[in-house]
C-alpha positions, -999 to 999 in steps of 0.1 A, spaced: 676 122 -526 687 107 -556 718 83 -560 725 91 -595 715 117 -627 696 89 -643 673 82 -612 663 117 -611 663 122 -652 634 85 -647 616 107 -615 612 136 -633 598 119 -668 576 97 -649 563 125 -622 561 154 -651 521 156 -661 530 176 -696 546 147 -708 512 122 -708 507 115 -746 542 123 -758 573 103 -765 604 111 -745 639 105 -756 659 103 -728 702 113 -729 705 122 -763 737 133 -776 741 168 -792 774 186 -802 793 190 -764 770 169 -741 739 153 -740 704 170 -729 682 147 -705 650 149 -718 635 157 -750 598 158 -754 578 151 -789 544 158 -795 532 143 -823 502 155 -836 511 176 -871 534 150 -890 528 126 -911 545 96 -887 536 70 -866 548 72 -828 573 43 -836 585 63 -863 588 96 -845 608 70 -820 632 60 -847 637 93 -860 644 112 -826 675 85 -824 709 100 -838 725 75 -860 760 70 -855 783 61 -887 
């Protein structure tokens, strides 16, 4: 059905109802793989959505 992880990783984000109103960081690298999707709600800190953006982001040295 799909022709690649991506394609259904995209599908599932944009299909997925729990994830109106949140951001979504797609692929993101963590020890020994990546996971596909990571879901942030922010409601409780004290960011911005941009910022919440930036700061879901690893940055590489």
């Amino acid at each position: 059905m799909f022709d690649s992880e991506m394609e259904l990783v995209n599908f599932f984000v944009d299909n997925y109802s729990s994830f109106e109103g949140k951001i979504i960081v797609k692929e993101m690298p963590i020890r020994f793989g990546n996971i596909d999707v990571i879901s942030i709600k922010n409601i409780n800190l004290p960011f911005t959505d941009k910022q919440t953006i930036i700061l879901s982001k690893p940055q590489i040295h």
